[in-house]
C-alpha positions in Angstrom: -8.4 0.8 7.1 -8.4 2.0 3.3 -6.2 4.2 1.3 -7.9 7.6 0.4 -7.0 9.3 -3.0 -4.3 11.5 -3.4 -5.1 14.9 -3.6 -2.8 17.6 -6.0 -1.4 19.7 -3.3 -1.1 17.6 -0.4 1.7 17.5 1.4 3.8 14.7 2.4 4.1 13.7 6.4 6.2 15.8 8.7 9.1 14.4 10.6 7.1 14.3 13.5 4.0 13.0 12.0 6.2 9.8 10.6 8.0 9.7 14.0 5.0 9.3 15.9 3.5 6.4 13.1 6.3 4.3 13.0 5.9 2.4 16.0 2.5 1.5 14.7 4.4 -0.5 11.9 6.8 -2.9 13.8 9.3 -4.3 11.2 9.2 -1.6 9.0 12.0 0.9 8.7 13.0 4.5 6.9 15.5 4.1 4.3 16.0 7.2 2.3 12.9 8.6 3.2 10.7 5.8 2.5 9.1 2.8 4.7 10.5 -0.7 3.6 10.5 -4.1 5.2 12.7 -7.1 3.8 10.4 -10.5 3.9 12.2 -13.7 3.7 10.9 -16.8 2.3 11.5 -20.7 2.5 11.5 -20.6 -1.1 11.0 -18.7 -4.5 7.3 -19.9 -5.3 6.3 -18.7 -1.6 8.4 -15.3 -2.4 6.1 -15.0 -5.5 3.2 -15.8 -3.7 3.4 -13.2 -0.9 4.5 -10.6 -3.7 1.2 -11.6 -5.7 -1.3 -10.4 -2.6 0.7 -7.4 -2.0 0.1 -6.6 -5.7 -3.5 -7.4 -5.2 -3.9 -5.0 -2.4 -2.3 -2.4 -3.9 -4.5 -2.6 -7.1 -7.6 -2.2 -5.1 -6.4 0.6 -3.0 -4.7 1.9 -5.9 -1.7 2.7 -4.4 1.2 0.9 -5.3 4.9 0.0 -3.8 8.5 -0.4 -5.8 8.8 -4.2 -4.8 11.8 -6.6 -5.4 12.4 -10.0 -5.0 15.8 -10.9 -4.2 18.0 -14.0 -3.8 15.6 -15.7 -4.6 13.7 -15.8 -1.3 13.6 -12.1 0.0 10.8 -9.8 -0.6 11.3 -6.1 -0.7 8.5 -3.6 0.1 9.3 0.2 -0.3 6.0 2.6 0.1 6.3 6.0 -0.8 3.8 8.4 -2.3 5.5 9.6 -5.7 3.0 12.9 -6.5 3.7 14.2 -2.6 7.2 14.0 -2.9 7.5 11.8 0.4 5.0 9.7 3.1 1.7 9.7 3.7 -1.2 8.3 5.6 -1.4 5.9 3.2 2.0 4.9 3.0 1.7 3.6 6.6 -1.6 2.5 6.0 -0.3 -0.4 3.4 2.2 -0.8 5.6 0.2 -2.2 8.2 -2.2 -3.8 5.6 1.2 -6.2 4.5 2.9 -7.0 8.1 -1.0 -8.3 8.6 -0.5 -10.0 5.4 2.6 -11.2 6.6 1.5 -12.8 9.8 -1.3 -14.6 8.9 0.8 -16.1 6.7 3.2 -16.9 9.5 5.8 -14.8 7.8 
């Protein structure tokens, strides 16, 4: 599934609307009104890595997380669609996009 451009004007997700999409994302959790999942790592280099495709990704849908590495071994991704003010479809879809990432990596 893609990302599809942000449009001036469109609101973010409804309560309900993330409700009923979160189970779609297992792993992944509000915090503050945005969808993050910690990732943790054998090691730094592996932590880059991972971080690396998700930048990819996000680059060619054009729709980009805050990200932190941590600890050196923890990866932090927090979606969030800045111009709506909250969620959105796409959001959810990059969170799926990662966790598949994710576990074909084994992670």
């Amino acid at each position: 599934m893609k990302c599809t451009p942000w449009e001036e004007g469109t609101p973010p997700l409804t309560r309900h609307e993330i409700r009923d999409l979160l189970p779609l994302v297992p792993g992944w959790v509000l915090e503050s009104g945005r969808l993050v999942r910690k990732f943790t790592f054998p090691t730094f280099i592996e932590a880059v890595k991972f971080l690396t495709l998700v930048a990819v990704v996000a680059a060619e849908e054009g729709h980009y997380p805050d990200a932190a590495i941590t600890e050196h071994r923890y990866v932090t991704i927090c979606w969030y669609t800045h111009p709506a003010g909250g969620l959105t479809g796409n959001d959810f879809i990059m969170a799926a996009r990662v966790s598949k990432m994710a576990k074909e990596k084994g992670i």
